[in-house]
C-alpha positions in Angstrom: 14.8 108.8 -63.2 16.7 112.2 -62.6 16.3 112.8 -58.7 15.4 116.7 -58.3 18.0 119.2 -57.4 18.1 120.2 -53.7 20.3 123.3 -54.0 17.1 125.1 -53.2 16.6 124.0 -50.2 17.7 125.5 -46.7 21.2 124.1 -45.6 22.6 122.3 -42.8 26.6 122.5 -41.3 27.2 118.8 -40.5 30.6 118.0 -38.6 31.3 114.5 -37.9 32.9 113.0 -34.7 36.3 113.1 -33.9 38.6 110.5 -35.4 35.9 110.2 -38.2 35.3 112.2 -41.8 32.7 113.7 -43.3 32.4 110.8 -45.5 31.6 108.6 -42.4 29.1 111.2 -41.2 27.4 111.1 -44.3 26.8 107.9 -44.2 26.0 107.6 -40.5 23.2 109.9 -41.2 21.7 108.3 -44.2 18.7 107.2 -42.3 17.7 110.8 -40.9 19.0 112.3 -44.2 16.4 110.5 -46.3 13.5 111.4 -43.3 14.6 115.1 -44.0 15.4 115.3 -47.8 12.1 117.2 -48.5 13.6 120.1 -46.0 17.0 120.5 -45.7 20.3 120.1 -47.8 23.0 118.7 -45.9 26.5 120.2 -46.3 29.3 118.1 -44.9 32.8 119.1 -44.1 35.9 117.4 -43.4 37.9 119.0 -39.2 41.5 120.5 -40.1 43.4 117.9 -38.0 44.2 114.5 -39.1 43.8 111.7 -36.2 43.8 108.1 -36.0 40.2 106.6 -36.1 38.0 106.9 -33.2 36.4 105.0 -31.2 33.8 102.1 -32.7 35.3 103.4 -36.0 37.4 100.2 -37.3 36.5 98.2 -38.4 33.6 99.3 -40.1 35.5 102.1 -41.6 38.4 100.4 -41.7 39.4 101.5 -45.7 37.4 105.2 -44.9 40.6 107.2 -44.2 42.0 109.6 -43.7 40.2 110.3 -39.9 40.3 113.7 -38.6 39.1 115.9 -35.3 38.5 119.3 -34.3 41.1 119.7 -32.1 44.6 119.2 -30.8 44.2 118.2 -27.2 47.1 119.9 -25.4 48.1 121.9 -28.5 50.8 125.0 -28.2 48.7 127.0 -30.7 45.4 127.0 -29.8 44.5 130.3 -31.5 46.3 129.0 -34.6 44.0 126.3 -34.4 41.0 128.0 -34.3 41.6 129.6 -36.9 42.4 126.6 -38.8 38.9 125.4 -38.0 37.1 128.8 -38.9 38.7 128.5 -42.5 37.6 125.4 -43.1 34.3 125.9 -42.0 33.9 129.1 -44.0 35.6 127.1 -47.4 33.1 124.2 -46.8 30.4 127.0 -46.8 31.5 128.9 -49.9 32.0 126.3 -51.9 28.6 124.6 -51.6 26.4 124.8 -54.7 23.3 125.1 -52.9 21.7 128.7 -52.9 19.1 128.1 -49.7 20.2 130.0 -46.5 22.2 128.0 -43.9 20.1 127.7 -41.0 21.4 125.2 -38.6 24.5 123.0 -37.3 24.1 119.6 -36.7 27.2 117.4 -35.0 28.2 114.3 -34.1 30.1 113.2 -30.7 33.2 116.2 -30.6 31.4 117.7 -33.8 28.3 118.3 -31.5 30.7 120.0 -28.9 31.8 122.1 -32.2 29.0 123.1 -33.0 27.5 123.8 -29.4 30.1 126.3 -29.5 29.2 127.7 -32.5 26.1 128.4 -30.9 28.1 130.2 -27.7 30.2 132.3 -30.2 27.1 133.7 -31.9 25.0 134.4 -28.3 28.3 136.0 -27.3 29.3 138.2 -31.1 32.4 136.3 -31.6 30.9 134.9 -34.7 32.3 136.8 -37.3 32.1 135.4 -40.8 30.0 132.4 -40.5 26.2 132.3 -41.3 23.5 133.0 -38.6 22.6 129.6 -36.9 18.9 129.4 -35.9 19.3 125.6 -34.1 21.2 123.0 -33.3 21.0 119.3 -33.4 23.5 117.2 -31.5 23.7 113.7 -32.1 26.1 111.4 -29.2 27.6 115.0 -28.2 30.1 115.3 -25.7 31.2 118.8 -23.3 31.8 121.5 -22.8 30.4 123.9 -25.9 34.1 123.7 -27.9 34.1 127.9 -28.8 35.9 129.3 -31.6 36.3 132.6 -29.5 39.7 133.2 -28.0 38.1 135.3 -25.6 35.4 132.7 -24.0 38.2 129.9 -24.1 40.2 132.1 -21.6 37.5 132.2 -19.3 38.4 131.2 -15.7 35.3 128.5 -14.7 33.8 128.7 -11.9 32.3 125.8 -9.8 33.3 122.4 -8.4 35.1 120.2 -10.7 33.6 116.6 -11.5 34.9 113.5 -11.9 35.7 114.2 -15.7 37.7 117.5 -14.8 35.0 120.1 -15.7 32.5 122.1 -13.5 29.3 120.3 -13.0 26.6 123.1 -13.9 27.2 125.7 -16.1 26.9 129.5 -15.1 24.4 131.3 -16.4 25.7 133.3 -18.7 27.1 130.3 -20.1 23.3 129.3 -21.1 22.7 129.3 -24.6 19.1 130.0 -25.5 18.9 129.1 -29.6 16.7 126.1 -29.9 18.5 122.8 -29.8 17.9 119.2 -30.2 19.6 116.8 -28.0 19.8 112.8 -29.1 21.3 110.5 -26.6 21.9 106.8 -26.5 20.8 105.1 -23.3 23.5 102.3 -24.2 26.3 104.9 -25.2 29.2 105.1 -22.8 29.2 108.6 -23.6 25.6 109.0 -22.5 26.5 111.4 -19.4 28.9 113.7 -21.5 25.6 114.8 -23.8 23.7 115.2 -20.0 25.9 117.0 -19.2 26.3 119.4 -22.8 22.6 119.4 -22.4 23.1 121.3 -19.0 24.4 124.5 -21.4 21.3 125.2 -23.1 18.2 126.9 -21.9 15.7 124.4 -21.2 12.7 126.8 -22.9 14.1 126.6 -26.7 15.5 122.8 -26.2 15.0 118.8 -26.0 16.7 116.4 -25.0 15.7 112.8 -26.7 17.1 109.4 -25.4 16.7 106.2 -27.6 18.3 102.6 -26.1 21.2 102.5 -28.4 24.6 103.3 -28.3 27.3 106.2 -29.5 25.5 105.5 -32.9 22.4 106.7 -34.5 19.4 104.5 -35.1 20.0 102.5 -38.2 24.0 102.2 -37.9 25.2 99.0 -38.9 25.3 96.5 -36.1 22.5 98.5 -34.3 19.2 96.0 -33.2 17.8 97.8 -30.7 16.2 101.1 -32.7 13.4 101.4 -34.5 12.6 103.6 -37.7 9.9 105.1 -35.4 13.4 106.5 -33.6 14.5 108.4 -37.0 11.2 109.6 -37.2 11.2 111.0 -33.6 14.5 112.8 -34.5 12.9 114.4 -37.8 10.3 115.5 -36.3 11.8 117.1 -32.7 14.4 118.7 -36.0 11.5 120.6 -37.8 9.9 122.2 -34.3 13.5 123.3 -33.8 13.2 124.9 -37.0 10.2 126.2 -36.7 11.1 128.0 -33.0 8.2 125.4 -31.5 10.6 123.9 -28.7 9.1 125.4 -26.0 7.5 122.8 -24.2 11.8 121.5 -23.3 12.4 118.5 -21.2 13.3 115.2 -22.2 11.6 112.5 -24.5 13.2 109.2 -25.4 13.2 106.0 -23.9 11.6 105.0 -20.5 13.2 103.6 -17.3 12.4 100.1 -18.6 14.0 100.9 -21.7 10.5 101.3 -24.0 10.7 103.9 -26.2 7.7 107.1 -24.9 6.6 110.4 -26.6 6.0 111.5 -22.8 8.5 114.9 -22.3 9.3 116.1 -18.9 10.2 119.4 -18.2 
């Protein structure tokens, strides 16, 4: 049987975790793909920089190379790097088949960093060249928003400065108001990094969704503690975001005895 073409479809920017591949992503994501086949085309590309693998990456991936990341930490030419980035994002975009608009970024751990700053540099007008995000969805993500715009990344921050080296609330024009979906493991080391990304977005056009697992989506090999009822959570908190229906915010996810709720707090 001759599965339909999905090149109508609208499209979604995927960018995998750092010391990863798009490859990896893809597969990571096989579960949520398959809830969301029927609605989106998923468009994954490869970060500029090779890296050794990350984190929980070997040795699953073990024979998955090359890994790369979205950055060079401590790099001499950071605007030579951004605009390494911005070219292969716009390649990975022009070279799709698929005819459906792009409407949203979904990322991965330092790809959900990626693409919160994607979301900055269009709020702000620095995002020249790249399609007109409508939502987010950030899967593991890490902080701060990782901006493409020379001009936000040489803003002074203002604030105390945490444990982890960066200021502990946002400012407020820092706020990012395009809807975004927010999916957090209550077993993920990480877990406080995507609290604290979280902290960036307005909590009117954005949820925040905790499910006892760890810096892996539900499904992942290895994983026994999720549920498909998790994957369907996910879809369906995607399509409000989609639809602009994220106004009731908050968080949903697992409770403090680690049950999985549909109660949202705001």
């Amino acid at each position: 049987m001759v599965e339909p073409s999905n090149s109508h479809l609208p499209r979604l920017l995927c960018l995998h975790g750092g010391g990863t591949s798009a490859m990896i992503f893809k597969i990571q994501t096989r579960r949520l793909q398959w809830s969301l086949r029927q609605h989106f085309r998923f468009v994954f590309v490869d970060a500029p920089f090779e890296s050794a693998a990350g984190p929980g990456v070997l040795p699953v991936f073990e024979n998955c190379g090359p890994y790369h990341r979205w950055f060079i930490l401590g790099s001499s030419t950071p605007e030579r790097d951004q605009q390494r980035v911005r070219q292969v994002l716009r390649k990975a975009i022009a070279d799709d088949p698929g005819d459906g608009e792009f409407v949203g970024v979904m990322g991965f751990s330092q790809g959900g960093r990626m693409a919160a700053g994607l979301l900055a540099d269009q709020e702000e007008g620095e995002a020249t060249g790249l399609p007109y995000w409508q939502f987010a969805v950030l899967l593991c993500a890490s902080y701060p928003p990782l901006s493409m715009s020379n001009e936000r990344a040489r803003k002074e921050p203002k604030g105390v400065v945490d444990e982890h080296g960066e200021i502990s609330e946002p400012e407020e024009r820092e706020i990012i108001s395009i809807p975004s979906v927010h999916v957090r493991g209550t077993l993920d080391p990480h877990r406080e990094k995507g609290r604290r990304l979280a902290k960036y977005f307005n909590r009117e056009t954005s949820v925040s969704m905790e499910f006892v697992m760890g810096h892996h989506l539900p499904g992942a090999a290895g994983d026994s503690t999720s549920s498909k009822g998790d994957t369907d959570a996910i879809r369906d908190a995607i399509l409000r975001a989609f639809a602009g229906d994220l106004k009731a915010g908050g968080d949903k996810g697992a409770g403090a005895n680690g049950t999985r709720s549909a109660q949202i707090t705001v």
